[in-house]
C-alpha positions, -999 to +999 in steps of 0.1 A: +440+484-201+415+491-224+410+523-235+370+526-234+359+520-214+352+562+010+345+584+022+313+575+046+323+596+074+325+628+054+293+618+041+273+637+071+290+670+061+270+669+030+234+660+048+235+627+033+232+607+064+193+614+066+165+592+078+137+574+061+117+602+050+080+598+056+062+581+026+095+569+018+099+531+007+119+511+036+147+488+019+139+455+010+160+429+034+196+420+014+191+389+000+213+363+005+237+349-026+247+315-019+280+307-024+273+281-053+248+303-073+252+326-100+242+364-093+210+369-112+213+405-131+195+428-154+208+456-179+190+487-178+200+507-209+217+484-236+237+508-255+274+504-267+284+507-229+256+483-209+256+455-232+302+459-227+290+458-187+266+428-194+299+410-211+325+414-187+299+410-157+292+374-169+324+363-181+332+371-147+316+335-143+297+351-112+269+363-126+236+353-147+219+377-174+180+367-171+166+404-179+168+434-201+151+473-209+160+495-233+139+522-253+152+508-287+137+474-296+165+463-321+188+465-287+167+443-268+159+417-304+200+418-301+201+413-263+182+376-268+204+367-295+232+370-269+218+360-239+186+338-252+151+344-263+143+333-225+154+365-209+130+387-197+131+424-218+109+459-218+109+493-222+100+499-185+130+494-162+104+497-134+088+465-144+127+446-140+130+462-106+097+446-090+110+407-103+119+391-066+148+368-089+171+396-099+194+402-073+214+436-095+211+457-118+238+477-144+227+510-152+235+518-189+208+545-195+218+578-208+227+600-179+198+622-170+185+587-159+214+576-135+203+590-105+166+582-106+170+549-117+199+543-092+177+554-063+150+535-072+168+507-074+184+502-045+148+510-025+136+481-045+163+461-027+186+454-058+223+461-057+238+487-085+264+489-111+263+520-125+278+537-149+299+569-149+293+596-145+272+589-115+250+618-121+240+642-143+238+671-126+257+679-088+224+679-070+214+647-077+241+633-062+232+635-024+202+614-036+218+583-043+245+587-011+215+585+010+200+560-009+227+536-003+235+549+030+199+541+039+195+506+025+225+494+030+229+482-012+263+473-026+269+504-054+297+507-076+303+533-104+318+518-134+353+538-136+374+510-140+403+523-133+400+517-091+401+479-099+429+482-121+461+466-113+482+496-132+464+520-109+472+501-076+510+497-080+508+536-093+489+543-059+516+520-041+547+541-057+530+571-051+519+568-015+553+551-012+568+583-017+587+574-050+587+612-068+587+628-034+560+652-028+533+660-058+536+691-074+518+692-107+495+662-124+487+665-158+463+646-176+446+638-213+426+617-233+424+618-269+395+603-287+401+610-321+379+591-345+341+593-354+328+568-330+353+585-302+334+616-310+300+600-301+289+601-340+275+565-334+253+547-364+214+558-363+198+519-374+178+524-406+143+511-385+149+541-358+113+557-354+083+559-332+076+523-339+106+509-327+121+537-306+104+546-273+109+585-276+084+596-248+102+572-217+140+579-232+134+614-224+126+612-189+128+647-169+147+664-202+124+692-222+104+672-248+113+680-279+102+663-311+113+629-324+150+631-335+168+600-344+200+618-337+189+628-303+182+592-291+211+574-303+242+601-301+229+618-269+261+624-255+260+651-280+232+671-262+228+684-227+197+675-223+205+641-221+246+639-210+274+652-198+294+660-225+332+656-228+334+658-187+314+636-176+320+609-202+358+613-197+372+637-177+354+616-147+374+588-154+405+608-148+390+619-113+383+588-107+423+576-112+438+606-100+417+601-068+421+562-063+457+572-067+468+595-044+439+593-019+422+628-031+384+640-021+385+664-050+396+702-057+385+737-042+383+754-076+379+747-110+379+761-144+374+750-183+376+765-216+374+748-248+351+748-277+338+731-306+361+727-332+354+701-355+326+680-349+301+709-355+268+685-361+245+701-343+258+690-308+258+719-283+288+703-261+322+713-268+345+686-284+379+700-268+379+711-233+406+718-213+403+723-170+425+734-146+415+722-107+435+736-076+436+702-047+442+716-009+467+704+011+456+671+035+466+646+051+471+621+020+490+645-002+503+680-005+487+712-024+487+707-059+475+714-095+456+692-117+452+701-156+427+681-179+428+674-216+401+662-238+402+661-276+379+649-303+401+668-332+434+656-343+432+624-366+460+607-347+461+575-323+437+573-294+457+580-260+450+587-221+471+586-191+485+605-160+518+623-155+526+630-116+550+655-111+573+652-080+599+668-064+620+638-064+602+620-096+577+621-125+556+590-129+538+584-158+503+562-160+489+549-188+488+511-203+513+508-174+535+527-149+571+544-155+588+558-129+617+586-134+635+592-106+657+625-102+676+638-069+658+663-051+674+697-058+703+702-035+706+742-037+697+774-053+712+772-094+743+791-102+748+815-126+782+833-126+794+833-160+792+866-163+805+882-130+842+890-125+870+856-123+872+867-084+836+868-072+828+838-093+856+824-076+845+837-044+805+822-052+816+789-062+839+787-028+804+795-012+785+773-029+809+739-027+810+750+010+769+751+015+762+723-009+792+697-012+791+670-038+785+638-020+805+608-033+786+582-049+776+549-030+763+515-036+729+530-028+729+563-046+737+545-081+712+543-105+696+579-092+685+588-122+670+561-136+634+547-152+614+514-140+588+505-160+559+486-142+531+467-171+501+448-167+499+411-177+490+408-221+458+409-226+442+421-192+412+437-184+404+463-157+366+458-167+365+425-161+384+431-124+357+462-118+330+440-125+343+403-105+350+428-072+312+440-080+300+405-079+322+399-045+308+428-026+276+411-034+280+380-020+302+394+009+281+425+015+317+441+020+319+479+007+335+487-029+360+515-034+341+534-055+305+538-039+285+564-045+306+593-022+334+584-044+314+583-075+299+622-065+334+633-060+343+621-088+315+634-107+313+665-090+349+681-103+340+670-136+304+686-141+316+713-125+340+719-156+304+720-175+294+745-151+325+765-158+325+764-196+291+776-201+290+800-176+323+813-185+337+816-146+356+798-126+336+774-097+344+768-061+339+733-049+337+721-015+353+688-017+337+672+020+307+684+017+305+675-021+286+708-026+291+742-049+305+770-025+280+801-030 
């Protein structure tokens, strides 16, 4: 796994089963893939993480790259290296989404554009990868639910993790009931390196001449030109998520996939900026701590986050489920450590009198016997250690089950409900750390509690 990169029914609690809306475009008719042709797609935003969509989408040997927009010329100059001085490239995405020949689009655009250009989309009749988080803010999220909802559009959210193989033999052990019943799940990711802190390289051309500053800032206040603003805008509100939504949504998005979750009831995040003071105005270490209710799926737990930009040491992520019966471990594969359930209270009698210990241990041995050991209770304690194959890719699985829904027109698991719940827990960490308070979240409805 690399380390970079449904919810429908529950849908109406969140008044996002509406009808066309008057003035409101009706969706396009789904056009037809046939079996023997390629997918024709475009990449709308080709930054460090739409031109990596681009390459796993069409080494997926499904799809076709024929177009390309971007605000930054030198991206799309690079884009026709790669692809051909035939494909089609501009600064207006709108302009990609009226060609009748492209069939999909990936969504690469900073965030603030997610949501706009993922609604338009799909009422232009084209199908939608886009990338996490879903949406910038929580209200723009019910949105694009409606919007696929309505038109019927295959949409998938690129957290790769609900296409990984790792993640499905972890749900399978977990749903299995392998560490008995959830308790605690804690979770991290340490990026710990320049580019991992978003200090990506400003090209020595960047200006008004080669940099469309008016259209990358969309609905964010305009400000003047900043060369730093347009090519590290994760740094900046204005235009991301922060920490959160670039990474703590991809944890929501495994923990979820995993153990069947709609999100927490409450959150909270502290953190703060503690080494990569540039000018950014997101923290680069932020911690949450999310409280999940009790369903059907799984019991009442606790969920804490880790993100940090700091420490010069190896890059890691992962998962560690705490069970009653087990702790299994997620990261670059699954270990599971099984342990016995607990069979009693502990004893402590050291320091009573030789007759009541005496008298307590009769007790105890008589309550809680020592069963003798069978075939089947050897190996109790003991690890398994489950690994993906050398050298695969959950990308390239997200992306070839994209290109399958399309041709199918059979729903992915992570469409846009699962993409706002997913979202929603993590921006409301964001919400938590600048307004210094903790956040009630209603995980069905997918709104903030008042």
């Amino acid at each position: 796994m690399t380390t970079r990169r449904n919810f429908l029914g529950a849908a109406a609690a969140a008044g996002v089963g509406m009808p066309l809306l008057a003035g409101q475009a009706a969706p396009s008719p789904v056009k037809k893939v046939a079996a023997n042709d390629k997918i024709q797609i475009a990449l709308i935003g080709c930054g460090g993480m739409g031109q990596g969509d681009a390459h796993s989408s069409t080494a997926t040997g499904l799809t076709k790259l024929i177009a390309a927009s971007d605000c930054y010329d030198g991206r799309l100059a690079h884009m026709q290296e790669v692809y051909g001085s035939g494909i089609f490239t501009t600064h207006h995405y709108e302009e990609i989404l009226a060609r009748k020949d492209i069939d999909a689009v990936i969504i690469g655009t900073p965030d603030h554009w997610h949501s706009k250009i993922s609604v338009d989309a799909m009422n232009a009749g084209k199908d939608v990868y886009c990338e996490k988080p879903m949406v910038q803010h929580v209200e723009d999220g019910a949105a694009v639910v409606e919007a696929q909802q309505r038109t019927k559009r295959i949409f998938q959210v690129g957290s790769q993790r609900v296409s990984s193989v790792v993640y499905k033999k972890a749900q399978e052990l977990f749903r299995a009931g392998k560490i008995g019943d959830l308790m605690v799940v804690e979770a991290w990711w340490d990026r710990n390196s320049a580019v991992g802190a978003w200090e990506y390289t400003v090209p020595p051309d960047a200006g008004l001449k080669t940099c469309d500053w008016e259209r990358f800032q969309g609905r964010a206040p305009r400000t003047e030109w900043d060369p730093l603003r347009f090519f590290r805008w994760r740094c900046y509100r204005d235009y991301g998520t922060g920490v959160a939504g670039d990474l703590f949504v991809h944890l929501f998005s495994g923990l979820h996939f995993i153990v069947g979750a709609t999100g927490p009831t409450r959150a909270f995040a502290t953190g703060g900026l503690r080494f990569w003071n540039d000018g950014r105005d997101v923290p680069d270490v932020l911690l949450g701590l999310f409280d999940y209710p009790k369903t059907a799926a799984h019991p009442a737990f606790t969920l804490t986050l880790r993100v940090n930009f700091v420490s010069g040491a190896e890059e890691t992520s992962g998962f560690r489920f705490v069970g009653t019966e087990g702790i299994m471990t997620v990261n670059g594969g699954v270990k599971l450590s099984k342990h016995p359930a607990a069979m009693g209270p502990g004893l402590s009698i050291d320091t009573f009198s030789k007759a009541i210990q005496a008298q307590c241990r009769a007790d105890y041995d008589k309550r809680y016997p020592v069963k003798p050991a069978t075939a089947e209770t050897l190996g109790a304690n003991t690890e398994t250690v489950f690994k993906a194959p050398h050298g695969y890719s959950d990308h390239l699985d997200h992306h070839t089950n994209f290109a399958k829904a399309i041709r199918s027109r059979t729903p992915v698991v992570e469409d846009a409900v699962f993409g706002l719940r997913a979202a929603g827990p993590a921006l409301l960490s964001n919400m938590s750390y600048f307004e210094g308070r903790a956040v009630d979240w209603d995980p069905a409805a997918m709104k903030v509690k008042a």
